[in-house]
MARVO-148811 format. One record per atom (N, C-alpha, C): x, y negated, z negated; residue in three letters. Coordinates in pm, whole numbers, plus 50000, padded with zeros to 5 digits. Layout:
XYZAla/...
# end
This chain:
580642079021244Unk/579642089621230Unk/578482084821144Unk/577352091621153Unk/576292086821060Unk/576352093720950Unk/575612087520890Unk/575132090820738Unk/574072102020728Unk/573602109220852Unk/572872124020880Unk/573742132620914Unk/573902139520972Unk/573942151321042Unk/574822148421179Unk/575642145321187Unk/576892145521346Unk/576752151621427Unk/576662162921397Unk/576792173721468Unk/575882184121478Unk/575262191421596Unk/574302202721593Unk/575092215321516Unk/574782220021427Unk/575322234721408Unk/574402245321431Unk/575132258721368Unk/574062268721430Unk/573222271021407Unk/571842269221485Unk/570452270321501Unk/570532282521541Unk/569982292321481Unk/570092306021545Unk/569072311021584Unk/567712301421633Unk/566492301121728Unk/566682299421821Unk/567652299421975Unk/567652294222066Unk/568622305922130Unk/569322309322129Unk/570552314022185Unk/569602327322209Unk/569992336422344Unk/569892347122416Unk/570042359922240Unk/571152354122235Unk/571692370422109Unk/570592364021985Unk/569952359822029Unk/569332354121833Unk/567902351321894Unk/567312353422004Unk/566102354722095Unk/564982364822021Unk/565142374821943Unk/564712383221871Unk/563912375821763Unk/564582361621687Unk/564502360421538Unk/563322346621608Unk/563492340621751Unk/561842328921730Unk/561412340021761Unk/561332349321838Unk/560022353921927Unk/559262365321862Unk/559972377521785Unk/559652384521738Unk/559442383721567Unk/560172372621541Unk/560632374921411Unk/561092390621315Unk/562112395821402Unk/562502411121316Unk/562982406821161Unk/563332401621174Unk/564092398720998Unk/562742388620903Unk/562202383920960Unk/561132380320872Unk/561572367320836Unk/560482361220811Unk/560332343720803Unk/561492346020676Unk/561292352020577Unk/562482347420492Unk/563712348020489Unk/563862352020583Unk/565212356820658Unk/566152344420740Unk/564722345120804Unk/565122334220917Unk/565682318620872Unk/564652315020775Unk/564782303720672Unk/566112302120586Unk/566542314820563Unk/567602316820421Unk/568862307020544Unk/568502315720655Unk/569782316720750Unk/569952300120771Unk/569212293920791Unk/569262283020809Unk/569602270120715Unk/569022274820621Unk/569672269320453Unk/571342271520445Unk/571682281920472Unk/573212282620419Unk/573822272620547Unk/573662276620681Unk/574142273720779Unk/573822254520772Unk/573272251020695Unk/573192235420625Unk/574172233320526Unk/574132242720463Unk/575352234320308Unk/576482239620349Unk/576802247320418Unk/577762249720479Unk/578782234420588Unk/577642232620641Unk/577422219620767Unk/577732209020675Unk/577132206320571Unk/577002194420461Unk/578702193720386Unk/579142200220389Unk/580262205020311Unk/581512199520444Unk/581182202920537Unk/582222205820670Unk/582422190820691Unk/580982183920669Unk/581162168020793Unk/581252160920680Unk/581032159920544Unk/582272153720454Unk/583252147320430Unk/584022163320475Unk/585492162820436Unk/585762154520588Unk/585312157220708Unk/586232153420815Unk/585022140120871Unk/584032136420858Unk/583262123520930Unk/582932114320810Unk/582892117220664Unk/582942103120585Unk/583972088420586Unk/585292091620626Unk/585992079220680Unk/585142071020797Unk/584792083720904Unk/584432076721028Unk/582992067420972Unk/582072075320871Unk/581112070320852Unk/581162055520722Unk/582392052320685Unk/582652043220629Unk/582762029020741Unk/583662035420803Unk/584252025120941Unk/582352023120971Unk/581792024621063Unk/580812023821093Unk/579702014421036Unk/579682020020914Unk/578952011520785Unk/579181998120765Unk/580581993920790Unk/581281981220753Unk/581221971520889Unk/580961978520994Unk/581071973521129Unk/579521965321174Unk/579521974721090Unk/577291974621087Unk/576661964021012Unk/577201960020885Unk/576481952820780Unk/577601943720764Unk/578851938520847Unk/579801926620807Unk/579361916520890Unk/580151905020815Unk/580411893520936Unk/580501893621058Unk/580831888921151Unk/580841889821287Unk/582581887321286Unk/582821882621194Unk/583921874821190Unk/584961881221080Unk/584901891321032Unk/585211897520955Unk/586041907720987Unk/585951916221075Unk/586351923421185Unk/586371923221282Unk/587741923721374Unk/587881924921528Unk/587021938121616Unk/586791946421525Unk/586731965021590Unk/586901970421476Unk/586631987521552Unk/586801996321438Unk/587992000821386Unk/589271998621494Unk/590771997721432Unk/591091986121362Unk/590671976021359Unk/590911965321224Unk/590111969821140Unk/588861973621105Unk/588181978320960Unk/588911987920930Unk/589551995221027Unk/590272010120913Unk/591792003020895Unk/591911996720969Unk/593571994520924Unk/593371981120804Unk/592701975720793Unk/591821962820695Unk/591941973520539Unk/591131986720566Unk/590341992220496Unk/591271999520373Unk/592322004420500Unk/593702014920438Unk/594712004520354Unk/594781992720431Unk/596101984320358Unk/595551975920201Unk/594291972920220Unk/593871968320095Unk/593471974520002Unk/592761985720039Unk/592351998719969Unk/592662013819953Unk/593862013320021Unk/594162025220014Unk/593342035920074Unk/593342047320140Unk/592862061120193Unk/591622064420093Unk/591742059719971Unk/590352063919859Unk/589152049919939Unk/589832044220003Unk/588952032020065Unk/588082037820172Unk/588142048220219Unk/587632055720378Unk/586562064020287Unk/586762067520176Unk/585872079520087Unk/585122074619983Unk/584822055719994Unk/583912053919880Unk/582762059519917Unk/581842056519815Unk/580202064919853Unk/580212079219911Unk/581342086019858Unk/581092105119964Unk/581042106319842Unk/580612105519707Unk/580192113419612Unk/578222119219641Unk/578052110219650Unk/576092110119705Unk/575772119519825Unk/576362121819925Unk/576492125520035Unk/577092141119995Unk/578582139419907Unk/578892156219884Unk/577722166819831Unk/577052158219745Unk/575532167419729Unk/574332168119784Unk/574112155619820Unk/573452155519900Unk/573062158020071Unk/574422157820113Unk/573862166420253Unk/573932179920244Unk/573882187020155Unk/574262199420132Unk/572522203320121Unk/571662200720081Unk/570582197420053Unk/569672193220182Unk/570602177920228Unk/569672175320325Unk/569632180420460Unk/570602185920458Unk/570932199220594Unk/570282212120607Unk/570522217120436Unk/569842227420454Unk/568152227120456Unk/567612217020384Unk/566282213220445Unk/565712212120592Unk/566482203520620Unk/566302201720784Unk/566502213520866Unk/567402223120815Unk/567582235620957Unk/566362244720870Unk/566612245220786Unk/565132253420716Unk/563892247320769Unk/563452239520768Unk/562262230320793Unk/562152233020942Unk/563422224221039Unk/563232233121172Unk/562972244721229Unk/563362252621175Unk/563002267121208Unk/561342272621154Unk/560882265921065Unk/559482265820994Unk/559022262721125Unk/559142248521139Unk/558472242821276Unk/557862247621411Unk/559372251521374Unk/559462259521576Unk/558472266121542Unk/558572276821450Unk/557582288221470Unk/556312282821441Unk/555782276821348Unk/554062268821362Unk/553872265221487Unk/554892255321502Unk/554592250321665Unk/553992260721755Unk/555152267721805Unk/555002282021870Unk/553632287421881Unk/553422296121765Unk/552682301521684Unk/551342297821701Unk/550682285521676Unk/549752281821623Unk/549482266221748Unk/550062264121846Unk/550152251021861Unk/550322253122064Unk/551602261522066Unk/551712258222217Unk/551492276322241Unk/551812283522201Unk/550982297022215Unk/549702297322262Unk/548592297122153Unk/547422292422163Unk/546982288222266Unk/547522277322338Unk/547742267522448Unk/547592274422525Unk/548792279122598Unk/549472285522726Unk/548652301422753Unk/548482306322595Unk/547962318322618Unk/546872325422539Unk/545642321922599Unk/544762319222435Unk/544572335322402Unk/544902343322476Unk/544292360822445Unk/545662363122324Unk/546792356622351Unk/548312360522316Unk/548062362222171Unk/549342372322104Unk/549302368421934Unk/550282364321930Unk/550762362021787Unk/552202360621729Unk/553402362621787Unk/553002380321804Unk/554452386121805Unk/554432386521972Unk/554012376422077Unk/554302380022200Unk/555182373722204Unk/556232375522314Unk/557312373422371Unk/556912358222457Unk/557092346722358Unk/556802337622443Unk/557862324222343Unk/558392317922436Unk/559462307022405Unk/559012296222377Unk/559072288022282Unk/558672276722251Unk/559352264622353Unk/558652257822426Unk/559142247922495Unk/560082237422486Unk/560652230122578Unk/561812216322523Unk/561222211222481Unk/560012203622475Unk/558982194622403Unk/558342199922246Unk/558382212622258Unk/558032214722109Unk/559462214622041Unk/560602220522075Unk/561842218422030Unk/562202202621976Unk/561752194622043Unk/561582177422030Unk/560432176721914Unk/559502182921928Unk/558142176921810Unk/558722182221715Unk/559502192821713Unk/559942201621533Unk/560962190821513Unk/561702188221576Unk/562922176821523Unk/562392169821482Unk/561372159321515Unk/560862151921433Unk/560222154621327Unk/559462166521267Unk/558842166321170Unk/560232173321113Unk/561602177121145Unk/562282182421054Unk/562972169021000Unk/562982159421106Unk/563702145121027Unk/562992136620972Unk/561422138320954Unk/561052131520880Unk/561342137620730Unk/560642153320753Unk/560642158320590Unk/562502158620542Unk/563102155020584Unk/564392156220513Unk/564312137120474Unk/564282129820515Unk/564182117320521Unk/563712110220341Unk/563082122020281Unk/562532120420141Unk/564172120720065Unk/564412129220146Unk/565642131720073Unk/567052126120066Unk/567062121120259Unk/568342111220266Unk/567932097820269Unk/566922094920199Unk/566942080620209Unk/567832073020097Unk/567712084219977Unk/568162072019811Unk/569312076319812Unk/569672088319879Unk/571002093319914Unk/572272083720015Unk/571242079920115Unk/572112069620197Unk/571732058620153Unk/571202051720093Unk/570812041520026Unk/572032039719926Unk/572152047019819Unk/573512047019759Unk/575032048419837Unk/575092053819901Unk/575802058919994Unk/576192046220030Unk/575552036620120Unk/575702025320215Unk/576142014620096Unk/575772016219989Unk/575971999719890Unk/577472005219820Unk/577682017919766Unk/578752015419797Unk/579802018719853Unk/579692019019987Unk/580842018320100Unk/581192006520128Unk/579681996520111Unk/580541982320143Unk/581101973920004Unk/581561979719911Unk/582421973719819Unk/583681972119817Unk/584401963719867Unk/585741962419959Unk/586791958219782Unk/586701964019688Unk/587461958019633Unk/588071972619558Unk/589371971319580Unk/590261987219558Unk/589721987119444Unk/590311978719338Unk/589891982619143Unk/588761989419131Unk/588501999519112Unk/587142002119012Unk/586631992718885Unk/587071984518851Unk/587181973918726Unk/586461964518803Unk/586791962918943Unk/586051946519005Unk/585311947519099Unk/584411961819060Unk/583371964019168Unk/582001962519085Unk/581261959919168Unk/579671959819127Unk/579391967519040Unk/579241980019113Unk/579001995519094Unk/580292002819034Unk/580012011718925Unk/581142018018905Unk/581192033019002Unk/579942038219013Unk/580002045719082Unk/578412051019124Unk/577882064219177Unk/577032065619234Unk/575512069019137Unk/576262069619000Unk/575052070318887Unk/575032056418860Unk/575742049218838Unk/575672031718768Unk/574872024018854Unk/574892033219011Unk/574302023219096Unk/572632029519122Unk/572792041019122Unk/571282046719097Unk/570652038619011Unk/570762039918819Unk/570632031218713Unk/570232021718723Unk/570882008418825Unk/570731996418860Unk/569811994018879Unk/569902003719017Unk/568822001019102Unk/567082005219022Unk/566982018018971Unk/566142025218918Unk/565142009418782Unk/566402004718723Unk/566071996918609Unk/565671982218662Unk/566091977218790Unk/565641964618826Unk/564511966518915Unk/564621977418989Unk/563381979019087Unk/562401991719113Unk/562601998319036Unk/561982011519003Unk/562492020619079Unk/561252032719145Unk/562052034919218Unk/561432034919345Unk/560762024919371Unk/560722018719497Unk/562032011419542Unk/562632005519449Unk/564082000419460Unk/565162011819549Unk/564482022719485Unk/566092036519488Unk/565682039119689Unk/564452039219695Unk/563642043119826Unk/563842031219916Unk/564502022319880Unk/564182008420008Unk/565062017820075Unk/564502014020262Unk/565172016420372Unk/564182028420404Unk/563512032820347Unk/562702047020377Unk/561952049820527Unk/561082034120519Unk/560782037720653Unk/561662038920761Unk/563002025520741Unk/563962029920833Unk/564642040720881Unk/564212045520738Unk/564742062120782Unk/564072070720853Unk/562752068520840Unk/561972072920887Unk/561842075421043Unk/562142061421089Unk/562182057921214Unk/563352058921239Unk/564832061621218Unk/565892064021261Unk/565562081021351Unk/565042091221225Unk/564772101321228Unk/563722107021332Unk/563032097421357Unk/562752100621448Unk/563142105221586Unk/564082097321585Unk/565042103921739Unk/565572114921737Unk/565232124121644Unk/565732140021610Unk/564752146321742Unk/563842137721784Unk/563542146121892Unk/564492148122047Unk/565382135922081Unk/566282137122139Unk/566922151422111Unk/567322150521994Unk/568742157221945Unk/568212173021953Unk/567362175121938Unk/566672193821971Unk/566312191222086Unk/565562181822117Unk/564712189122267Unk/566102188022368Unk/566882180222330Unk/568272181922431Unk/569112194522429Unk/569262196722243Unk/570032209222239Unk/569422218822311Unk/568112225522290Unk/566682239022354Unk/567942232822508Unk/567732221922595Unk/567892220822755Unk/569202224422764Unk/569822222422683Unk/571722225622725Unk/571932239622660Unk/571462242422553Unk/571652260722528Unk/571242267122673Unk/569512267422641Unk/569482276022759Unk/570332274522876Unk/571112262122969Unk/571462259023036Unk/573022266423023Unk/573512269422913Unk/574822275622901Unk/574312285922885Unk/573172294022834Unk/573282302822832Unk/573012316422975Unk/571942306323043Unk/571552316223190Unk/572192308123327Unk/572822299323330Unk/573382293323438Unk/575052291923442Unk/575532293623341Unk/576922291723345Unk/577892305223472Unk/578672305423499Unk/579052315723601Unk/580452324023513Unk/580382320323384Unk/581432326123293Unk/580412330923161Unk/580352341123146Unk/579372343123005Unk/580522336322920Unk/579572331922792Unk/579802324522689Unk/579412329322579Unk/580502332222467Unk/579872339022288Unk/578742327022250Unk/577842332222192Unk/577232322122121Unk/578052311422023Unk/579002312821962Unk/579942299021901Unk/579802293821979Unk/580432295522110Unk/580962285022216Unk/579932276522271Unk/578372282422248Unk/577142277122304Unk/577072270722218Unk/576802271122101Unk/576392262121956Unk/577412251121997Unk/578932255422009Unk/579952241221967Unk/579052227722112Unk/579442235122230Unk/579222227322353Unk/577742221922333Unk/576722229522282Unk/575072225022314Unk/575072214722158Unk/575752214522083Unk/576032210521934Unk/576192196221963Unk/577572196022039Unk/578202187422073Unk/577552177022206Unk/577252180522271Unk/576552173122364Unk/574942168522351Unk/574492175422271Unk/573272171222225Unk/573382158122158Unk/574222160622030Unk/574842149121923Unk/574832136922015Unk/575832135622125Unk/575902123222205Unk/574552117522269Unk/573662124422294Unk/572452120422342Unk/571422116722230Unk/571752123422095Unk/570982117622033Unk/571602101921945Unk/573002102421942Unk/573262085521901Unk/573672075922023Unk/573272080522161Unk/573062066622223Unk/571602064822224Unk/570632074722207Unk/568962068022184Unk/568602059922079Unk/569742070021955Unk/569212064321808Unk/570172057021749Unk/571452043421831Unk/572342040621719Unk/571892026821727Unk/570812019521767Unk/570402004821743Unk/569512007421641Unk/568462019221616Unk/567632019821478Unk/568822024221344Unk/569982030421382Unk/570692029521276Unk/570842019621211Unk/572012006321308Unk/572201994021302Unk/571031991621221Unk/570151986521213Unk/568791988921138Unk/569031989321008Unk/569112002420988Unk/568552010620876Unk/569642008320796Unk/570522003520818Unk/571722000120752Unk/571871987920677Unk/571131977120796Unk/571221966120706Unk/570021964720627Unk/569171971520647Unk/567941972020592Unk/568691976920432Unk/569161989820401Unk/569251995920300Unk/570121986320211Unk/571451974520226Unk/572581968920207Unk/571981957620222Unk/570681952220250Unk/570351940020203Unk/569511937420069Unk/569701929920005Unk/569031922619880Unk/567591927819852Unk/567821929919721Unk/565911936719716Unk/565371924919649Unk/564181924719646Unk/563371909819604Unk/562861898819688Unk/562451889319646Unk/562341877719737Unk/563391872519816Unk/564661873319792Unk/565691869319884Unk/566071877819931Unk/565491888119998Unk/565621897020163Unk/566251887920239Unk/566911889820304Unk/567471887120451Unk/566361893020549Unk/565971906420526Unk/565451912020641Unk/563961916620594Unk/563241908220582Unk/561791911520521Unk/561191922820571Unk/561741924420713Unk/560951927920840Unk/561691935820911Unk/561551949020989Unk/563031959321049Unk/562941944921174Unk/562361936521208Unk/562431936321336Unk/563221918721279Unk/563701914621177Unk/564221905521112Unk/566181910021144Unk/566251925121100Unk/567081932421093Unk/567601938921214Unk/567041936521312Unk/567081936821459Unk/567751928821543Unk/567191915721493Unk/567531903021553Unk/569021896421461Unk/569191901821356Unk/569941890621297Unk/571471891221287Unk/572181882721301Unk/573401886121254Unk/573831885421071Unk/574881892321021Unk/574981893120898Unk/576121881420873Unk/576021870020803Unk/576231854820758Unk/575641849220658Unk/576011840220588Unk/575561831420466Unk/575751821420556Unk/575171809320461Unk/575031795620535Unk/575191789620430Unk/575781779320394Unk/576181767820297Unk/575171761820267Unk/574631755620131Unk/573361746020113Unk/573941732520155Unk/573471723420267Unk/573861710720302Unk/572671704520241Unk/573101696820131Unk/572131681920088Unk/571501695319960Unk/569951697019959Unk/569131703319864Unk/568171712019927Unk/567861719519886Unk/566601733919913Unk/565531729619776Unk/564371730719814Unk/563611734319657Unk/563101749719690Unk/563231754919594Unk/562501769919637Unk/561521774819490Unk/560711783319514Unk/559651787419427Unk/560801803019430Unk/561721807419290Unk/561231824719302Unk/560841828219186Unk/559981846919275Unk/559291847919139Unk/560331862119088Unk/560741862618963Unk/560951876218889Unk/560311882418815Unk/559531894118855Unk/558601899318768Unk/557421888418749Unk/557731890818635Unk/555931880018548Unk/556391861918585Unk/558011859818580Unk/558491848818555Unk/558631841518725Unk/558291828418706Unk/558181822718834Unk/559121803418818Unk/560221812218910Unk/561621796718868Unk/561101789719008Unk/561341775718958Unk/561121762319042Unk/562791764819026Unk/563311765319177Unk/564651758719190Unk/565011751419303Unk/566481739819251Unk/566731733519294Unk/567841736519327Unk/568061737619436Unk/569331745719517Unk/570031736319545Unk/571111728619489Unk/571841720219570Unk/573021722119617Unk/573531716919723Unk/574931718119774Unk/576181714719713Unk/577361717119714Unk/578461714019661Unk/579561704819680Unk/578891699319794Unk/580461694319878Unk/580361682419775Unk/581741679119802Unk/582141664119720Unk/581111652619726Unk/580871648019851Unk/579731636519860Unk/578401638519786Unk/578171649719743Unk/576721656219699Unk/576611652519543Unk/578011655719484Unk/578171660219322Unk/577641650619253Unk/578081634219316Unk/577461623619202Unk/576001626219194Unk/574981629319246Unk/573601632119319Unk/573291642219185Unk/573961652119143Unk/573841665719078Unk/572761660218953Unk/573311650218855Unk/572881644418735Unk/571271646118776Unk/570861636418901Unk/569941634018922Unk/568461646718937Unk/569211658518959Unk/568141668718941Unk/567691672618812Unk/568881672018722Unk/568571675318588Unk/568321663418450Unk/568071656018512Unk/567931643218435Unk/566451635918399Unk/566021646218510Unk/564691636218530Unk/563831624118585Unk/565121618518684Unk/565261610218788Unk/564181613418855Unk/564171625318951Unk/562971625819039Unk/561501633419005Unk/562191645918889Unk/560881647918853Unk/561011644718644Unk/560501631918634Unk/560551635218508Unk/559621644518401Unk/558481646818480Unk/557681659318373Unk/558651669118375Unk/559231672218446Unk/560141687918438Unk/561011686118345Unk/561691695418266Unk/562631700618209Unk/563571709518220Unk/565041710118286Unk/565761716218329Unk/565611729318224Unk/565431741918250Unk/565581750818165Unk/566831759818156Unk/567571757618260Unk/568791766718296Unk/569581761518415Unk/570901763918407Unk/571431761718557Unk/572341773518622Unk/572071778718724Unk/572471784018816Unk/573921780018851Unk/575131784018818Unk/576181773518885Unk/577291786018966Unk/577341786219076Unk/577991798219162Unk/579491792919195Unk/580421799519226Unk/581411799619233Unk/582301812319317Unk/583421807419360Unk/584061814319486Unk/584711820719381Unk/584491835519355Unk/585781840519261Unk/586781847019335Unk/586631845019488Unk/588131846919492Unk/589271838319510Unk/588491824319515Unk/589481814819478Unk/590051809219351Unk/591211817119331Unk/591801807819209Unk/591921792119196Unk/592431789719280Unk/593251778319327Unk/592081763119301Unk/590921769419309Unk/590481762419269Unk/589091755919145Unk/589421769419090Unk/589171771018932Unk/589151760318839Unk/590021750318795Unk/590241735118746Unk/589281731618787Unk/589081729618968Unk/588021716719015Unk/586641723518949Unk/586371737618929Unk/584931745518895Unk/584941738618764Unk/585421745218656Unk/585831736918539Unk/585541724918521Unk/586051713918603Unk/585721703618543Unk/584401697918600Unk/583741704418680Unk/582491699718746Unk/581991706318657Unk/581531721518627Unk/581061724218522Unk/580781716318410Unk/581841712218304Unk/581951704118213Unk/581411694518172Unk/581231686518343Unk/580301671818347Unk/579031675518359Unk/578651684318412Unk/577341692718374Unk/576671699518236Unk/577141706518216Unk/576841710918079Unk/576711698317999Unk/577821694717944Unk/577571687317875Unk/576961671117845Unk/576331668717951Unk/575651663017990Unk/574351663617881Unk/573681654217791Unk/572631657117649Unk/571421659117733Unk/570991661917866Unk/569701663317939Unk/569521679517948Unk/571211687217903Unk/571221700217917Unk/571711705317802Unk/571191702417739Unk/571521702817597Unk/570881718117587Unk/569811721317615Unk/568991736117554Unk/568951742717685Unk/569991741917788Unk/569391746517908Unk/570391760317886Unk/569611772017942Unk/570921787717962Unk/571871781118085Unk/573001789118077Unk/573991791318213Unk/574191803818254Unk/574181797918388Unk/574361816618473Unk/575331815018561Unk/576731818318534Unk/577261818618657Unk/577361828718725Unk/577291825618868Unk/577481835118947Unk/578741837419009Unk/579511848118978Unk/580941850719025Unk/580751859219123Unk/580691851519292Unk/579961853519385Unk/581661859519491Unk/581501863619578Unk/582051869719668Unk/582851881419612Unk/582551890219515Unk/583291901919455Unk/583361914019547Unk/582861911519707Unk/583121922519773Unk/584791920219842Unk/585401909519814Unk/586701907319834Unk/587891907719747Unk/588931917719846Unk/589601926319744Unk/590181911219667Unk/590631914119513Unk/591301901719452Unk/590341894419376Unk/589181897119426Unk/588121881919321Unk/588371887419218Unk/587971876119123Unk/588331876118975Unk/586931883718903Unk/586921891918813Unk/585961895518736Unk/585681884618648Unk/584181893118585Unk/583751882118500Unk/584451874618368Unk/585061886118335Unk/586151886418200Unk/586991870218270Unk/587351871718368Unk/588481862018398Unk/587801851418493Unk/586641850918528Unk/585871837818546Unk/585401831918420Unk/585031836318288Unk/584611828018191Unk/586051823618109Unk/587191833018147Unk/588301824918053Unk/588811816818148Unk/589041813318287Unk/588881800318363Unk/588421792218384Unk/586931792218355Unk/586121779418318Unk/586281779618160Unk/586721784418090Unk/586701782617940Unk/585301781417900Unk/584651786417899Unk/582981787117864Unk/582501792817706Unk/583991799117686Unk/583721798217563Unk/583711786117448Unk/584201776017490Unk/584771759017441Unk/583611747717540Unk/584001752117656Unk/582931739617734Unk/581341744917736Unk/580741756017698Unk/579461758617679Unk/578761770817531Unk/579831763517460Unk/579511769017309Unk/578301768117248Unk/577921755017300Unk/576431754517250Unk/575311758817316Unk/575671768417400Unk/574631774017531Unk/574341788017528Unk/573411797717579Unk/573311808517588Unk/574131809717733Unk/574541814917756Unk/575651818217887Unk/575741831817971Unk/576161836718049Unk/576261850918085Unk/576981848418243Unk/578081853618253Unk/578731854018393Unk/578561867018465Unk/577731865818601Unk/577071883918706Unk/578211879918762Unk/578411890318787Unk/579611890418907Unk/578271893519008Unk/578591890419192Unk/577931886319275Unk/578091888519413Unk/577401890819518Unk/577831893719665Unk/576801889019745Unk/576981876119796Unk/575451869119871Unk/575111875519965Unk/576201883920023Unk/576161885720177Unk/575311900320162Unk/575391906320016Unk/574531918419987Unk/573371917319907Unk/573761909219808Unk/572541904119727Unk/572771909519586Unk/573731916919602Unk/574191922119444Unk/574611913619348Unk/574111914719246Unk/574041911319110Unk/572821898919115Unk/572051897019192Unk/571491885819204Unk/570741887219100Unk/569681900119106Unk/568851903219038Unk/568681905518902Unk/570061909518890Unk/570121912918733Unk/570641896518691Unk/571021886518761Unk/571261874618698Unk/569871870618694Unk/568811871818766Unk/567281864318795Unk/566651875418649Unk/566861887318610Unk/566441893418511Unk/567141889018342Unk/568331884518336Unk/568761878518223Unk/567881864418215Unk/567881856418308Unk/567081838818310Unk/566261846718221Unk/565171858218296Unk/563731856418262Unk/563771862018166Unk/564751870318085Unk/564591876117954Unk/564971864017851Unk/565731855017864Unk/566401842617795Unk/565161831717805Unk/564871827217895Unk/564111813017912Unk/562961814517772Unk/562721801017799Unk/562141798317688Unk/560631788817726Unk/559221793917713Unk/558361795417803Unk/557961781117711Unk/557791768717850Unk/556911753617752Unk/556011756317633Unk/555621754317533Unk/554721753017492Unk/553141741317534Unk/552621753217593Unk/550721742117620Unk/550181729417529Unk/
# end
């Protein structure tokens, strides 16, 4: 399920028995509006409790490996055995308040619509002598234009909502102790303090443009109400019209709109900063979700904030390591001065912790790195078991092999981009600027 709205509920503008409240408006715009507000947090409350698992599964299917999952019965059976049933319900704290909100906006907002539309737009149109209160139906096409302006203006609202929502659903590690995020304020915080809150808003336009296909999802519902309501050869209660026109609408609007999801998903769950994966929705379109190993060396320029790192990205494999000295030594560039090293690590491998350690060791202490910071990165923490930071620095012993160093171990997720930033924000608060 998505991270909007599943399901049509009751719109009580459309139906034969509720024909009174577009056309005449007897109960009065504030009436009409209230009705639509509750009949949202009501809705917000309902698809919760019973479509946040589904919308976990989904999420993980969306923004993993290729290789990571077979289907959506291996992510839930993956999901349940490592994480337990609280594993199907991470991130429904953001969502329990927030669709309550963003529902009732949207059916409020829709019903605003219809009637401007109506009113002021295709009235006018069709019947220029006509007023207000004539007896005239707003079309399938204006039913389609209000969806969209009802999914954009809610879109302010589910963007930082599913934005949180999506980062952490994909935190695959049961402990609360060995996750990124502790929860849906720590990760607001994060986000708010490293990237403002343009940070909290990434994915917006995607949302934007997801939301857009809300014109499917009304101008279909308006064609299948009326269609149950004057053609069926069995009268039908209005429930039964809402569930069926609810329900069949829904399907027409996520086979138009579930490749801009795909989208908006990895858009929101990728890396903020210069190391985007997906600079571009149409990056996020094309790509599959993978890391790639550094073979041989990268040089890269990034910038943080005011601070702008020359790095030297090198690879790890065995044949590479004797080579390592040579970046920080001054071999190839001797004006430079190593100011820090970057040194990443698999924390969910124990097993091979010693070999980190002692490569470490020959590094550090090495007299060319004598004044340089360390940052390790305790990288793959979206896997249940990696080691926290507490127990990556007492495995490299960093308290003994880099005593004479300023130090700091992020825990890390390449494949998301988490903790990157706040490790690229410690460098630039630590470094120590040449003197001219």
């Amino acid at each position: 399920m998505s991270s909007t709205v599943e399901r049509a509920v009751i719109a009580p503008s459309i139906t034969n028995n509720t024909t009174s409240e577009l056309v005449q408006q007897k109960a009065g715009p504030s009436n009409s509006n209230y009705k639509g507000f509750v009949a949202g947090v009501f809705s917000g409350i309902a698809k919760l409790s019973v479509g946040h698992p589904f919308d976990t599964i989904k999420v993980r299917l969306q923004t993993s490996q290729k290789t990571q999952f077979r289907g959506p019965l291996d992510c839930l059976l993956q999901t349940v055995r490592k994480e337990g049933l609280a594993g199907l319900y991470k991130g429904a704290t953001p969502p329990l308040v927030g669709w309550m909100f963003m529902d009732s906006v949207m059916l409020g907002s829709l019903t605003f619509y219809r009637r401007m539309l109506r009113d002021n737009v295709f009235l006018p149109y069709r019947k220029p002598s006509a007023t207000p209160s004539s007896e005239y139906k707003l079309p399938t096409v204006g039913h389609g234009i209000a969806g969209i302006m009802a999914g954009w203006t809610v879109s302010f609202i589910a963007a930082p909502v599913e934005h949180v929502k999506a980062r952490l659903q994909i935190q695959y590690a049961a402990s609360k102790a060995q996750r990124l995020y502790s929860g849906p304020i720590d990760c607001s915080r994060k986000l708010l303090r490293g990237h403002g809150v343009r940070g909290l808003y990434h994915g917006l336009s995607a949302t934007l443009l997801f939301r857009t296909f809300f014109f499917f999802w009304w101008g279909s519902y308006a064609i299948i109400t009326q269609f149950l309501t004057t053609q069926t050869t069995i009268p039908l209660s209005t429930p039964a019209i809402n569930f069926w026109a609810g329900g069949l609408s829904a399907q027409v609007f996520w086979i138009t709109s579930y490749p801009s999801d795909v989208v908006k998903q990895r858009i929101m769950t990728d890396p903020l900063g210069p190391d985007r994966k997906f600079p571009r929705w149409r990056d996020a379109a094309k790509a599959d979700v993978t890391t790639i190993p550094t073979v041989g060396f990268n040089v890269e320029t990034v910038t943080y904030k005011n601070t702008k790192f020359n790095v030297w990205d090198v690879g790890g494999q065995d044949k590479i390591r004797p080579l390592w000295r040579h970046y920080f030594s001054g071999t190839f560039y001797c004006f430079l001065r190593t100011q820090g090293l970057i040194f990443v690590i698999d924390s969910s491998d124990r097993d091979r912790m010693d070999e980190a350690r002692s490569e470490l060791t020959r590094i550090i202490q090495d007299r060319e790195m004598k004044d340089a910071l360390l940052l390790v990165f305790a990288n793959k923490q979206d896997i249940s078991g990696a080691m926290r930071p507490k127990d990556v620095s007492d495995a490299l012993r960093l308290e003994t092999i880099a005593k004479n160093h300023t130090w700091k171990v992020e825990p890390s997720c390449a494949t998301t981009g988490e903790g990157i930033f706040e490790g690229l924000a410690w460098l630039s608060s630590n470094v120590k600027v040449p003197a001219r």
